[in-house]
C-alpha positions as CSV (number, residue, x, y, z in Angstrom):
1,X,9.9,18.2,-9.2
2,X,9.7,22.0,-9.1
3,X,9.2,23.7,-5.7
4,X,5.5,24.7,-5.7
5,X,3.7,26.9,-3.1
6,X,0.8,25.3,-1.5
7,X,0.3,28.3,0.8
8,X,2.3,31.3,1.5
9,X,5.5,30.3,3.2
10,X,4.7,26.4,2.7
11,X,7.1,24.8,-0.1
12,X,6.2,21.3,-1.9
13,X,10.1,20.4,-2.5
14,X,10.4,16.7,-3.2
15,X,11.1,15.1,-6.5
16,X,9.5,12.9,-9.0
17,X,10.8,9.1,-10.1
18,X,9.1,9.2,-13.5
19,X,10.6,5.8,-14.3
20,X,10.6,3.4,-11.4
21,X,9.1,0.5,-11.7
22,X,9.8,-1.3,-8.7
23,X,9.5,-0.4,-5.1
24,X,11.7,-1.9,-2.7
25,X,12.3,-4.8,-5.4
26,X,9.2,-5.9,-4.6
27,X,6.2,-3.5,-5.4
28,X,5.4,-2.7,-9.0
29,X,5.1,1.0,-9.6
30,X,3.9,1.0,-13.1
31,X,3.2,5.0,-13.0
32,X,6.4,5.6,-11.2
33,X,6.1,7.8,-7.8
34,X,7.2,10.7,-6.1
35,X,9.1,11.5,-2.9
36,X,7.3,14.8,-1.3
37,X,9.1,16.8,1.2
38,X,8.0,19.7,2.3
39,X,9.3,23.2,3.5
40,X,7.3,25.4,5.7
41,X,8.7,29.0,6.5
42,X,7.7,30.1,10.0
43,X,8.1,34.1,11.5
44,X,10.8,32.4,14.0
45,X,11.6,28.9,12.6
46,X,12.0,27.1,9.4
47,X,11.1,23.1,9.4
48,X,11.1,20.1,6.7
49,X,9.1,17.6,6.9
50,X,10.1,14.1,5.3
51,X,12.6,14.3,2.8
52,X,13.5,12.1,-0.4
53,X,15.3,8.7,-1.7
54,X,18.8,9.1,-1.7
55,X,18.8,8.8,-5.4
56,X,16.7,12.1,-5.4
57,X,18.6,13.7,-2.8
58,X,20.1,16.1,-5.6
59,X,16.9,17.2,-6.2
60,X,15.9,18.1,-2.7
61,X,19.2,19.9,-2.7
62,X,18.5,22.1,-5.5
63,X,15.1,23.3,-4.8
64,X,16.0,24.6,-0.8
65,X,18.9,26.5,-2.8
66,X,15.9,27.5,-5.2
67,X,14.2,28.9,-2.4
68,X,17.7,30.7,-1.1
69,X,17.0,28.3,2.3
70,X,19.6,29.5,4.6
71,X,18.9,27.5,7.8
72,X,16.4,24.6,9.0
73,X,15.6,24.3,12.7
74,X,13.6,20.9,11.8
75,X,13.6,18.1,10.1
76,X,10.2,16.4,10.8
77,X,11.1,12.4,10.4
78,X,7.6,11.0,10.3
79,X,8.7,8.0,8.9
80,X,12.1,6.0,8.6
81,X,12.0,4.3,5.5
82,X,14.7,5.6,3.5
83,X,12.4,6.7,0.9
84,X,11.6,9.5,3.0
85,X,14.4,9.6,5.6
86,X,17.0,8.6,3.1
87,X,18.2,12.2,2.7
88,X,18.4,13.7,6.0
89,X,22.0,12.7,6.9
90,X,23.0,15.4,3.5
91,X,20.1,18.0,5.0
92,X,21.9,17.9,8.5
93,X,25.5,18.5,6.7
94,X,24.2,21.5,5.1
95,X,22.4,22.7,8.1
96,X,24.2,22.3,11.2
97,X,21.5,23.6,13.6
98,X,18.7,21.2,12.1
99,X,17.3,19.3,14.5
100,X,15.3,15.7,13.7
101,X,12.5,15.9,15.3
102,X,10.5,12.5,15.6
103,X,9.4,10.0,18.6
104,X,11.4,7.8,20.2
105,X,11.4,4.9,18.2
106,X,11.5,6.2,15.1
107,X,14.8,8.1,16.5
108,X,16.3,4.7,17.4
109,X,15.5,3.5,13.7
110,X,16.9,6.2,11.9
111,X,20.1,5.9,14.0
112,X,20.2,2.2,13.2
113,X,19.4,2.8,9.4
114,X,21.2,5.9,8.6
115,X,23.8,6.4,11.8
116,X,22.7,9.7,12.9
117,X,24.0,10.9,15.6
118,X,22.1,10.9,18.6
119,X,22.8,14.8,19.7
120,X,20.9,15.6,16.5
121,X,17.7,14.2,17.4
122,X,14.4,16.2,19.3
123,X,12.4,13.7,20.2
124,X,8.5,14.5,20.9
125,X,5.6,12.8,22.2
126,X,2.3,12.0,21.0
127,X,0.7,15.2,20.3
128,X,2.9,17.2,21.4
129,X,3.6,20.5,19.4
130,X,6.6,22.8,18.8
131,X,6.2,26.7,17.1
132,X,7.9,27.7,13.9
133,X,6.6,31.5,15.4
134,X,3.4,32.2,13.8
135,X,2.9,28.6,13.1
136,X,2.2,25.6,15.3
137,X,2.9,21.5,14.1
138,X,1.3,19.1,16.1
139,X,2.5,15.8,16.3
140,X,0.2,12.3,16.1
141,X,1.8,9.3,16.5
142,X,0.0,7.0,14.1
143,X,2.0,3.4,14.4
144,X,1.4,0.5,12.0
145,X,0.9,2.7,8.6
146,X,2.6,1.2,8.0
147,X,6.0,0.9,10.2
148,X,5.6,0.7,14.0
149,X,7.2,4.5,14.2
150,X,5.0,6.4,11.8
151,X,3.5,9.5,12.7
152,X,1.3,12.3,11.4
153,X,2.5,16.0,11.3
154,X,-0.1,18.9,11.6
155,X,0.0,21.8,10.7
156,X,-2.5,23.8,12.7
157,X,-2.8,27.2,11.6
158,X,-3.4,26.0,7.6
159,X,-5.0,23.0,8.4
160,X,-2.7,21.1,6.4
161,X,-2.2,17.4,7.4
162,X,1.2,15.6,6.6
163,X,0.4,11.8,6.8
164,X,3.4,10.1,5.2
165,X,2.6,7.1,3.5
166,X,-1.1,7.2,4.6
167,X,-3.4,8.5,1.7
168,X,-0.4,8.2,-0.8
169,X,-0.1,6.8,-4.3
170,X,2.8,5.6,-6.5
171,X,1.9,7.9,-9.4
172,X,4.4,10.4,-10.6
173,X,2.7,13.7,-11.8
174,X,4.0,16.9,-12.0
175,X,0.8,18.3,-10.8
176,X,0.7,19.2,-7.0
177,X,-3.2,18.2,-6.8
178,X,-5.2,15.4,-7.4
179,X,-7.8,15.1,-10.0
180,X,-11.0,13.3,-8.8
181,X,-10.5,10.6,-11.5
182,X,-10.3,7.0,-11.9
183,X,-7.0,6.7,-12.6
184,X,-6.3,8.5,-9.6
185,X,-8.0,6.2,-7.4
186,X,-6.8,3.2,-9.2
187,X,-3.2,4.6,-8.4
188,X,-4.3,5.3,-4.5
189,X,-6.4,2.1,-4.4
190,X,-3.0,-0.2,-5.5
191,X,-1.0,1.6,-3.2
192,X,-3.4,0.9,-0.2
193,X,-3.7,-2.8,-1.3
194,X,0.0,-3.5,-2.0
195,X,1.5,-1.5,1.0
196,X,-1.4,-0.8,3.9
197,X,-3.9,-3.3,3.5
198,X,-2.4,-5.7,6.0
199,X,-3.2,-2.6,8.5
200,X,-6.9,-1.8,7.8
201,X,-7.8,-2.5,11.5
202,X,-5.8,0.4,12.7
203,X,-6.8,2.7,9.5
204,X,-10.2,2.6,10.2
205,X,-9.0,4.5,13.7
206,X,-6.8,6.3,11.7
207,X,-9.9,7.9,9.5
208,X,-12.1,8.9,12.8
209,X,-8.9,10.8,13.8
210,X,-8.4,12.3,10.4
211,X,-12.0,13.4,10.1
212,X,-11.8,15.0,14.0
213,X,-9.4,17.6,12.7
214,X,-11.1,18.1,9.5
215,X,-8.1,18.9,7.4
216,X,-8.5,21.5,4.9
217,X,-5.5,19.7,2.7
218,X,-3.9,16.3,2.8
219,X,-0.1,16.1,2.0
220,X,1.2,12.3,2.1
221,X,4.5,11.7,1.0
222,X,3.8,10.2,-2.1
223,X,1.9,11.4,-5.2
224,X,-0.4,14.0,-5.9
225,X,-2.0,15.9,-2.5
226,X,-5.2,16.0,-1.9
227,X,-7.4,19.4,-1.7
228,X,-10.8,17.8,-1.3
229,X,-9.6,15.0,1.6
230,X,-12.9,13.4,2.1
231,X,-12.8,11.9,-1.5
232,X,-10.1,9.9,-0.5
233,X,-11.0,9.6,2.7
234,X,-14.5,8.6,1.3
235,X,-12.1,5.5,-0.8
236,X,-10.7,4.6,2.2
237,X,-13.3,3.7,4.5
238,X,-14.5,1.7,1.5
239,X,-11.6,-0.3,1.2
240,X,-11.1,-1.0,5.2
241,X,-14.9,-2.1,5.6
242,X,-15.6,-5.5,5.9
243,X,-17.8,-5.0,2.8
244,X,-17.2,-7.0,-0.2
245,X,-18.7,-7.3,-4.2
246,X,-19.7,-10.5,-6.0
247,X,-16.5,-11.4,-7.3
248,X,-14.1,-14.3,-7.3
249,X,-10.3,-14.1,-8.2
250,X,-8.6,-16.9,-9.9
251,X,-4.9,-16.3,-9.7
252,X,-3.4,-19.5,-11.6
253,X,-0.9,-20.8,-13.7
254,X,-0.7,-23.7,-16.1
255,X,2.5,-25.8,-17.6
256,X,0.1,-28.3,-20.2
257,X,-3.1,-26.7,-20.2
258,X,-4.5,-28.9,-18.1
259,X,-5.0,-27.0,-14.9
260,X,-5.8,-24.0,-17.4
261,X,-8.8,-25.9,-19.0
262,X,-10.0,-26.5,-15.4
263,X,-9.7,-22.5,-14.7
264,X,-11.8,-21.3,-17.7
265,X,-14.1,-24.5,-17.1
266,X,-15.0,-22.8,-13.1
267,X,-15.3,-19.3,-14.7
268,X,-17.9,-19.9,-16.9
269,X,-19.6,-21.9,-14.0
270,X,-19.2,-18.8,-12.0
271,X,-20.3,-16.8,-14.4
272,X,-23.9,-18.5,-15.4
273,X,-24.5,-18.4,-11.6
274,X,-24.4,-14.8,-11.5
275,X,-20.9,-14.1,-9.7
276,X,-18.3,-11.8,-11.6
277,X,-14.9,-13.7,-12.0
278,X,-11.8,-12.2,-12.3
279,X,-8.6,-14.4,-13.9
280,X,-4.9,-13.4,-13.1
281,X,-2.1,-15.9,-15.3
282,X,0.8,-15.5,-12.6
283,X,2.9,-15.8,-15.8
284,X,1.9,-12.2,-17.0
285,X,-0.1,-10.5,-14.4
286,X,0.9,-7.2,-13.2
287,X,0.9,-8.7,-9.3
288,X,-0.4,-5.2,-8.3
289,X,-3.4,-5.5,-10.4
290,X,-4.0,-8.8,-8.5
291,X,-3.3,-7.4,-5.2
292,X,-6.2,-4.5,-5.9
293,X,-8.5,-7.0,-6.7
294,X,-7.9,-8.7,-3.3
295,X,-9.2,-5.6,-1.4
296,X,-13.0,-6.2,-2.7
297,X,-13.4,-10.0,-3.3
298,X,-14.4,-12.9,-0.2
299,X,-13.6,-15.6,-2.2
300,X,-10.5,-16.5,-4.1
301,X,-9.6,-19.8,-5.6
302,X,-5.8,-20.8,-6.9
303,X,-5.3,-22.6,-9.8
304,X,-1.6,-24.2,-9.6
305,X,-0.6,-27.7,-10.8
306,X,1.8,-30.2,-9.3
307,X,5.8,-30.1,-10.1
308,X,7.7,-33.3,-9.2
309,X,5.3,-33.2,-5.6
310,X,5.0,-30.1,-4.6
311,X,3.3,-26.8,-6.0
312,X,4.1,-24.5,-9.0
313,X,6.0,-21.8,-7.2
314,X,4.5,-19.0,-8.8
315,X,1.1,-20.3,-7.2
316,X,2.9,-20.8,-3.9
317,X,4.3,-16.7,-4.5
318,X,1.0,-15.5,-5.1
319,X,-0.2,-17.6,-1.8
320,X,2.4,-16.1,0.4
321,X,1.6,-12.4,-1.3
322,X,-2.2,-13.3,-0.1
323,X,-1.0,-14.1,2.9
324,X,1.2,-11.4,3.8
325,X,-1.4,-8.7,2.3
326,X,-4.2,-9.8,5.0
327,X,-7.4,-9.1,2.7
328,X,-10.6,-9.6,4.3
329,X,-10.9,-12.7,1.9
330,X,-13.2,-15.2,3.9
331,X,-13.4,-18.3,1.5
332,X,-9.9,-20.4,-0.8
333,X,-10.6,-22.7,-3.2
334,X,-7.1,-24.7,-4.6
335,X,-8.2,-26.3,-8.1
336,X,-5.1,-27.7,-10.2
337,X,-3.7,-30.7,-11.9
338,X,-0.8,-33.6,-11.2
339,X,0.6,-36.2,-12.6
340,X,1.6,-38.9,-10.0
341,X,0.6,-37.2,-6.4
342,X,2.1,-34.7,-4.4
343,X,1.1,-32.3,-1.2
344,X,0.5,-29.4,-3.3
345,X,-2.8,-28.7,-1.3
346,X,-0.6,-28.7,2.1
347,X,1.9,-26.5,0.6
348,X,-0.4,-23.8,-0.7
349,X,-2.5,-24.4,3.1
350,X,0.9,-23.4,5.1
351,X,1.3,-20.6,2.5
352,X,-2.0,-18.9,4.3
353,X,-1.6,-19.8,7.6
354,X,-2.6,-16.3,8.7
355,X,-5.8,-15.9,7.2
356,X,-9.1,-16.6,8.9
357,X,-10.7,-18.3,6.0
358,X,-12.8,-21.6,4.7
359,X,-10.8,-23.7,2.6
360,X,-13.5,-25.8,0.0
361,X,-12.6,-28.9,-0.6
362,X,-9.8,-28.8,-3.2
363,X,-10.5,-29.7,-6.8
364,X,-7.3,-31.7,-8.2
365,X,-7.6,-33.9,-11.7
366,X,-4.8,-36.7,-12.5
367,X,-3.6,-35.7,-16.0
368,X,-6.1,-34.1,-18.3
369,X,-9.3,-33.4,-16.3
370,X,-12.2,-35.4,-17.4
371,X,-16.5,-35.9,-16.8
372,X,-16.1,-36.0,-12.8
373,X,-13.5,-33.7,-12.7
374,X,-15.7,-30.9,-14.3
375,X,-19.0,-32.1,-11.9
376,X,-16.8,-31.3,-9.0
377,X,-15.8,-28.1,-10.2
378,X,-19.6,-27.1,-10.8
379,X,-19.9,-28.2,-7.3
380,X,-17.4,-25.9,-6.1
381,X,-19.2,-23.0,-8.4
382,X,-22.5,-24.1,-6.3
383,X,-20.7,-24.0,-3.0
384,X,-19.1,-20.6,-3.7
385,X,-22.9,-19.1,-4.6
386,X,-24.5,-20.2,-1.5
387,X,-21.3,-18.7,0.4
388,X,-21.8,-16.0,-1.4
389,X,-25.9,-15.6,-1.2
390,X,-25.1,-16.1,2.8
391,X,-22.9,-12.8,2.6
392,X,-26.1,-10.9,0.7
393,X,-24.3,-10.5,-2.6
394,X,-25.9,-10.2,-5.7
């Protein structure tokens, strides 16, 4: 990434992963992502906030020297993820005065993580501020956004507010601002349901704090900023509402067709009745795509048949992601197939131990499914309208 001014004396100076395709080995990132730092110039002091990867650290490196940086009296850690703290051991080589300024915990974190030293750490309280001269930062400690250490860094005089993984998106663009576009949102909307959805209780705090200072830019630490913040903002409180559309998600996967015929048989049911179905073959599915779909929908139901007695793990992975992602999902439906018996309905059961939701009475054929196989599953698509009807959708 080029350095950019966003203001006089304020310096994007992060760097773009055009090809990554997997965050922490884990996350699919199928428009790569960026690492954003960023270098504000004070009359008296010089700070960085975040820095980047340690794959990118080269980067970082060559656009201070860029900007003929001399010295850096901070180094703002609002986060300690390595994807944004990763760098600062080679920052505080090259600048022996830098200080890290962060809270406590995060300080014990990035000493655990990355060994810094302790006599290189400030540590601040929550909202406390320090003065780059003519320029004021205000700290906000903002836990659970999604580490228990992250914090918000504000920059009062430009009304610039640095919120770290909050508001980001895994999109690598060379362009400093968002466009207002779907693919935008689609890109901001993945990253919310893959990385912060398990923390919409504390966002929706988050937003009546964000809106109080009225920002004039948001700067998170991962894709494009954001100039008009109450569009995403606007996408946000969307998302962490308890809300939800007429949908229902099939996540499946199917060895002989069998549990397959079963899944198209409930979609069509669905379907007649009104209700917009969405299918997601574990076999292909982008698992990301999947997990956006979970941020809207209040009913899901896994398709997954029986191997030797237990469940297909791909159904049992897309379980635990369900699990482990928190939606506000309130109903599970478990249709499949097997051949000789099994638990595979307690397996995919302890898989969402953590989710407040109804469970309809599973739908399971022996073999090939057959007449009352198929009247049960139109029971199930009856039960899910009426569940459905009781939540006002239409």
């Amino acid at each position: 990434m080029s350095v950019i001014e966003i203001k006089k004396g304020i310096y994007s100076v992060g760097a773009i992963h055009w090809d990554r395709r997997l965050f922490d080995e884990l996350v699919p990132t199928p428009d790569g992502t960026t690492y954003n730092a960023y270098l504000i110039k004070g009359s008296e002091k010089t700070a960085l906030i975040d820095t980047v990867d340690p794959e990118k650290t080269h980067i970082l490196i060559r656009n201070l020297k860029h900007l003929n940086v001399k010295r850096i009296d901070y180094v703002i850690a609002n986060h300690a993820e390595q994807d944004h703290s990763g760098s600062i051991p080679t920052i505080l080589e090259m600048y022996p005065e830098a200080k890290v300024v962060t809270n406590a915990k995060c300080k014990g974190m990035l000493m655990d993580l990355l060994t810094i030293p302790e006599e290189r750490f400030m540590v601040i309280k929550d909202r406390e501020s320090i003065s780059l001269g003519d320029r004021t930062l205000q700290f906000i400690f903002a836990p659970w956004v999604h580490w228990p250490e992250t914090m918000f860094t504000y920059l009062e005089e430009d009304r610039i507010l640095f919120t770290c993984d909050l508001f980001g998106s895994h999109f690598a663009t060379s362009r400093l601002y968002a466009n207002e576009d779907e693919k935008v949102l689609e890109d901001a909307k993945r990253y919310y349901a893959e990385i912060m959805m398990p923390f919409r209780v504390q966002i929706k705090k988050y937003l009546d704090w964000v809106e109080e200072l009225s920002p004039e830019i948001i700067a998170p630490s991962h894709g494009p900023l954001w100039k008009n913040p109450d569009f995403i903002i606007r996408a946000h409180r969307e998302w962490v509402s308890d809300s939800f559309k007429n949908i229902v998600l099939i996540p499946y996967i199917s060895m002989h067709h069998s549990t397959k015929q079963m899944v198209e048989y409930l979609a069509d049911a669905l379907v007649e009745r009104g209700i917009e179905v969405s299918l997601f073959n574990l076999t292909v599915t982008d698992i990301g795509k999947f997990a956006i779909a979970l941020v809207d929908a209040p009913t899901m139901v896994l398709g997954a048949p029986t191997v030797l007695v237990g469940t297909h793990p791909a159904a049992i992975y897309a379980a635990y992601l369900t699990n482990a992602l928190r939606p506000k999902l309130k109903y599970v439906g478990i249709i499949g197939s097997y051949g000789w018996g099994g638990k595979a309905v307690d397996h995919i059961k302890a898989q969402l131990s953590s989710l407040r939701v109804e469970l309809f009475e599973p739908v399971l054929s022996k073999g090939v499914p057959g007449d009352e196989d198929f009247k049960n599953l139109d029971k199930l698509a009856e039960e899910i309208l009426k569940k459905h009807k009781e939540l006002g959708l239409k």
